[in-house]
C-alpha positions in Angstrom: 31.9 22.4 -15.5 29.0 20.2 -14.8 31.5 17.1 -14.4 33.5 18.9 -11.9 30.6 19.7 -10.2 29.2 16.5 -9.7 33.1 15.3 -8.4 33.0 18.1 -5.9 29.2 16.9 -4.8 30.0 13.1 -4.6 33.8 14.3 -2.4 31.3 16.0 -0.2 28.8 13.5 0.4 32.3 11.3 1.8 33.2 14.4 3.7 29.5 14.3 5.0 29.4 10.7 6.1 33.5 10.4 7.1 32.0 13.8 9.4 29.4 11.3 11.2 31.9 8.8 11.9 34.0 11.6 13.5 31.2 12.5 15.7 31.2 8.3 16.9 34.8 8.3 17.1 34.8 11.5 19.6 31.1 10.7 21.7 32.6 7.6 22.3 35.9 8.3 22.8 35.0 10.6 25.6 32.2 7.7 26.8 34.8 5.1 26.7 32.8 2.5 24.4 33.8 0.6 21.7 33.9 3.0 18.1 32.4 -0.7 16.5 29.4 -2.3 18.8 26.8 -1.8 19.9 25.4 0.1 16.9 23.9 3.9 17.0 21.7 4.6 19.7 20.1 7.9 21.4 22.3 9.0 24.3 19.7 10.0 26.5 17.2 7.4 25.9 19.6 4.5 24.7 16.9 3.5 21.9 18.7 1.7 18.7 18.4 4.0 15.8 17.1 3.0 12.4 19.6 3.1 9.4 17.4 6.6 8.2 17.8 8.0 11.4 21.7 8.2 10.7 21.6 9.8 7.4 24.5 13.0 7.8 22.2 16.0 7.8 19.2 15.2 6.3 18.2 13.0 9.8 18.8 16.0 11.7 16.3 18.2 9.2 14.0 15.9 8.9 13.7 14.8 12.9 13.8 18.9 13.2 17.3 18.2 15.7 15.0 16.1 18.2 15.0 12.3 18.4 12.8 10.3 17.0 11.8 8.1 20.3 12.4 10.8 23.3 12.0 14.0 21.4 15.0 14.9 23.2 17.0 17.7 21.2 19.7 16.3 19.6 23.1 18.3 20.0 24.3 20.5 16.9 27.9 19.1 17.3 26.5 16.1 14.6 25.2 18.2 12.0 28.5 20.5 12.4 31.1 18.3 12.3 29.5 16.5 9.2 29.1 19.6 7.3 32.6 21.0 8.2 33.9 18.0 7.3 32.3 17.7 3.5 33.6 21.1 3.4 37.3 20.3 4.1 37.1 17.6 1.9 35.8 19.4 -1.0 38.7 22.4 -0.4 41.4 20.1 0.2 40.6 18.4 -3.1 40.7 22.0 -5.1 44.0 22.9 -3.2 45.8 19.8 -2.9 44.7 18.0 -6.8 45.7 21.3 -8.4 45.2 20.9 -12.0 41.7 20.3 -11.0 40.3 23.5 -10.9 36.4 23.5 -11.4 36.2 27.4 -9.9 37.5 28.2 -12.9 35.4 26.8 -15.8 37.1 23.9 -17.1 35.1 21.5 -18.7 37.1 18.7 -18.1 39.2 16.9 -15.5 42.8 17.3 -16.0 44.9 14.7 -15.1 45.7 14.0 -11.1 49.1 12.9 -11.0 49.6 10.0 -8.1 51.7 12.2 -5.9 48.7 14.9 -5.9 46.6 11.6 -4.7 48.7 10.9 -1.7 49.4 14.3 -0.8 45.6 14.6 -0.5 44.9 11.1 1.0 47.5 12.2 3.7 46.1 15.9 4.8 42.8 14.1 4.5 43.5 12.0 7.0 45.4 14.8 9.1 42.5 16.7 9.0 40.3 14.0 10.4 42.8 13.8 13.2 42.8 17.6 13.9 38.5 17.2 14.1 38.9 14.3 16.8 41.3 16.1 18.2 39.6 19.4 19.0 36.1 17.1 19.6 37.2 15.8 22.3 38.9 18.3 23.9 36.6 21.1 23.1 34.0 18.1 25.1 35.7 17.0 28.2 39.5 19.1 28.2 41.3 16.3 27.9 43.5 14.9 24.8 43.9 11.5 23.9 47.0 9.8 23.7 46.1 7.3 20.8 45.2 10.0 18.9 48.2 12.3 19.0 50.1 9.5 18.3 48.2 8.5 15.7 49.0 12.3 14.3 52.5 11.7 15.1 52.8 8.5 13.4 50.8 9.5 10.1 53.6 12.1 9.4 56.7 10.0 9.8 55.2 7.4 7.7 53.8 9.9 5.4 57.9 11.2 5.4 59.2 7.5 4.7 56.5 6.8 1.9 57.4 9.8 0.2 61.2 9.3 0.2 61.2 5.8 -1.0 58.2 7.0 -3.6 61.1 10.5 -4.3 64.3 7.9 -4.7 62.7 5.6 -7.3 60.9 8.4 -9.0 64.8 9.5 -9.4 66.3 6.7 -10.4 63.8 6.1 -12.9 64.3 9.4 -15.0 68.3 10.1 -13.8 69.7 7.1 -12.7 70.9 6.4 -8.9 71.5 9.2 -6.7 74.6 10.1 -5.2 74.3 9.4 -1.5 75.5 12.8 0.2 75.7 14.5 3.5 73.5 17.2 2.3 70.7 15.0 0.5 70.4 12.7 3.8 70.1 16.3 5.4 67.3 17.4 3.0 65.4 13.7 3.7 61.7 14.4 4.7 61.9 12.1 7.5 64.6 14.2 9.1 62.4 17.2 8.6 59.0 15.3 10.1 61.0 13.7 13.4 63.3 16.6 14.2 60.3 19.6 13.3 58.1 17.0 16.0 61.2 16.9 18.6 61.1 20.8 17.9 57.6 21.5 18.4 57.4 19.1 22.0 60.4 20.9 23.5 58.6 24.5 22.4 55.0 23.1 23.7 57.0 22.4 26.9 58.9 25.4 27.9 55.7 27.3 27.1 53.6 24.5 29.3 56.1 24.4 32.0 56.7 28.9 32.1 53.5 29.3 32.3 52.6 27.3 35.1 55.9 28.3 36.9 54.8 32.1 36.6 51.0 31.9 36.8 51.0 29.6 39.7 48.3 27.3 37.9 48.4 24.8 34.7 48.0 27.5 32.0 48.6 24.5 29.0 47.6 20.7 29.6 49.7 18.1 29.1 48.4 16.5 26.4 49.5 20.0 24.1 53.1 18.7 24.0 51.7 15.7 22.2 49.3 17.7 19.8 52.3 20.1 19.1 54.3 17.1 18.5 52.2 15.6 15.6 51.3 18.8 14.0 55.6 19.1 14.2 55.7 15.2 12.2 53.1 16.8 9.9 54.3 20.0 9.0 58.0 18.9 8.7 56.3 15.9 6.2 54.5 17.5 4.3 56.1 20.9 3.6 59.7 18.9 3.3 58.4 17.3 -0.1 58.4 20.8 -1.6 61.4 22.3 -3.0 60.0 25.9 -1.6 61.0 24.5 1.7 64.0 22.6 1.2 65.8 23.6 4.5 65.3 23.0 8.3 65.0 26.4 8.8 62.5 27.2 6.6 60.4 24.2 8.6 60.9 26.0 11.8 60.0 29.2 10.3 56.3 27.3 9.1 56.3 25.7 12.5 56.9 29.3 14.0 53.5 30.6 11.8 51.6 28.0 13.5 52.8 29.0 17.5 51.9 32.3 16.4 48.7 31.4 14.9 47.7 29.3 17.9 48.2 32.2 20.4 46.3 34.7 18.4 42.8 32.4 18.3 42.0 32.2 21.5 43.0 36.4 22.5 40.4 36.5 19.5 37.9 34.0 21.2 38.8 35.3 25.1 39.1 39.3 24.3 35.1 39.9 23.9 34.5 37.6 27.2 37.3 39.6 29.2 35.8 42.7 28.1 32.7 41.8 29.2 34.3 40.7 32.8 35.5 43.9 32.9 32.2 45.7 32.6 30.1 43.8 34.9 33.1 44.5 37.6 33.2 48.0 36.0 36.9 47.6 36.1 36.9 50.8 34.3 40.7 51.8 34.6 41.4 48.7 32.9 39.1 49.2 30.2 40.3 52.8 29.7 43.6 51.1 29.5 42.8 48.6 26.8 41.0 50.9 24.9 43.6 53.4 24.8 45.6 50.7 23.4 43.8 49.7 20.7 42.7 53.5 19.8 46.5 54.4 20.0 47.7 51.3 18.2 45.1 52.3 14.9 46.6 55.8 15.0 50.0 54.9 15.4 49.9 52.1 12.4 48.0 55.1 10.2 50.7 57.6 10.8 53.2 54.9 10.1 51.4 54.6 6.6 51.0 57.9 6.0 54.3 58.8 6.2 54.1 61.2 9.8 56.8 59.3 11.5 59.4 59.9 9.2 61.4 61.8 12.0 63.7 59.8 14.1 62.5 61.3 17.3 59.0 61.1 17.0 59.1 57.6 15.7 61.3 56.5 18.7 59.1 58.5 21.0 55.6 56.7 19.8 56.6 53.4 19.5 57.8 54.0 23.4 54.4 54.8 24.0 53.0 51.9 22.3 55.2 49.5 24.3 54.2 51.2 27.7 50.6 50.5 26.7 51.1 47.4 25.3 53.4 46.4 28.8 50.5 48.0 30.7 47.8 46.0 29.0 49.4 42.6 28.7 50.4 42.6 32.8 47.0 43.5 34.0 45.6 40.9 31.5 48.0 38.8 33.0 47.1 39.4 36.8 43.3 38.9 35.5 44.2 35.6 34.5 46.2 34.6 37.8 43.2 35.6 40.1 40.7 34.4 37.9 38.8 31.2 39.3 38.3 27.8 37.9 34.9 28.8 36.6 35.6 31.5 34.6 36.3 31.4 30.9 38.6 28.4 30.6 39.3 27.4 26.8 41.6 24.1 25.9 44.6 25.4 23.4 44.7 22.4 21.8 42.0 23.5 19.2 44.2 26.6 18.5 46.7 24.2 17.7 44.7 22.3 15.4 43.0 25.0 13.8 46.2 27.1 13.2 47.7 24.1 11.9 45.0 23.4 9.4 45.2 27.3 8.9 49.0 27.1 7.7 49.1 23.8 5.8 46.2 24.9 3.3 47.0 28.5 3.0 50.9 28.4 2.4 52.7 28.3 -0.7 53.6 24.4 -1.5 55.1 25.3 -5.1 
């Protein structure tokens, strides 16, 4: 126990300072400098900082979030970003090196096998993408084309090292394979191209309808690109598994994450409309929301508890439910038309990210 423990501590210490190389990588991405030269420096007063000033979180502790020349505060995106990262680090390692499994009491480190070491390597580096990704949009709304193609790319070559690593793994234990239609069909580099050529047209459409029928940009460009890569590194990653040995059952992951991605920011925006809504004390709207929530609870209760077993009534509620949900969803939707520019804009491609992240460690991979 205490050896997995101290494996877990020295993965997160990388996480921690991998985190406050992110946080260069996306300042400087958005400032435009070199990620190399000159070295780290305040951003307001442009002093040189020490080597102790840069430790990942224990600078920020001890210089109380304030720099140690201006006393300016220093933002909470660096001690964030390192800690998240040590903590993705640490619980891709459990979920990815699975007979490693210190949660549980073992008092010894099971073997890794190498394909467990690539598979993490690869959503390691994945995951670093998604936290530059969502930086620097989060920062400035805008998305970087090196680094969605740099997302892009990591999953195609992930796909090609994988299927040359799959054919002499093969050959090795039951001679050469028998070159068929359907095994060039089931080839993870089939899966990580078309589920990225899948993912772009979907980001698109959804780009190009909204803007058609809200009049303004409701998607940026640069989320055809994100949706692209996380397509490369879903159809990569999840075609090595034999639980998802088909096309469709790609689209269907691919599908999760769309879904994913729309419900975050409803989750994020919802409490900031509502609010809206009461300092206009747009009360018919808020009666109509409400109603729809209250309505939706009962109507998923009685479902449960078995009071809709008649046709008629079930047919008749579930009309209901769709008049307030058509109700609800329209005036949202004329909200969002005749809101201005300075409202409550969010960038989606952090729901993209974040859903993807979401799917690839929480689904089945065995």
């Amino acid at each position: 126990m205490l050896l997995s423990l101290v494996v877990l501590g020295f993965i997160f210490i990388i996480g921690l300072v991998v985190g406050s190389f992110l946080n260069v990588v996306i300042l400087r991405t958005v400032s435009e400098e070199s990620i190399v030269f000159p070295g780290s420096k305040c951003p307001k007063c442009q002093n040189p900082l020490k080597w102790y000033h840069n430790i990942p979180l224990l600078s920020y502790l001890f210089l109380k979030g304030k720099c140690a020349y201006c006393k300016e505060h220093i933002s909470l995106q660096y001690p964030f970003v390192e800690f998240i990262t040590g903590c993705i680090f640490v619980w891709l390692f459990i979920r990815f090196c699975v007979p490693f499994d210190p949660l549980f009491g073992l008092s010894v480190l099971n073997p890794i096998s190498w394909v467990q070491i690539i598979n993490y390597i690869f959503v390691v580096v994945v995951s670093c993408l998604f936290i530059i990704i969502a930086g620097t949009d989060i920062k400035e709304m805008m998305v970087y084309n090196l680094h969605t193609y740099l997302l892009i790319g990591s999953g195609v070559i992930y796909s090609i090292l994988m299927a040359i690593l799959n054919i002499i793994f093969y050959t090795r234990e039951l001679g050469a394979p028998n070159i068929t239609f359907n095994l060039f069909l089931s080839c993870p580099i089939l899966f990580s191209i078309g589920a990225g050529i899948v993912a772009f047209g979907v980001m698109e459409i959804l780009r190009r309808g909204s803007s058609y029928i809200l009049k303004k940009d409701g998607f940026g460009d640069g989320d055809s690109y994100i949706a692209a890569g996380i397509g490369s590194v879903i159809g990569a990653l999840f075609g090595n598994f034999p639980l998802y040995s088909s096309f469709s059952s790609i689209m269907l992951v691919l599908g999760m994450v769309f879904i994913i991605s729309a419900i975050l920011p409803v989750v994020v925006l919802l409490p900031l409309y509502i609010k809206r809504l009461v300092l206009e004390k747009n009360w018919f709207i808020l009666s109509g929301l409400f109603a729809f929530v209250l309505y939706a609870g009962t109507y998923l209760y009685a479902r449960e508890a078995g009071w809709m077993d008649n046709l008629y009534i079930m047919c008749a509620s579930s009309l209901v439910l769709m008049l307030l949900a058509f109700f609800v969803c329209s005036e949202i939707l004329k909200g969002i038309k005749t809101q201005k520019s300075d409202g409550y804009p969010i960038p989606y491609g952090p729901s993209l990210v974040v859903a993807a992240f979401i799917v690839m460690v929480y689904l089945p991979l065995m």
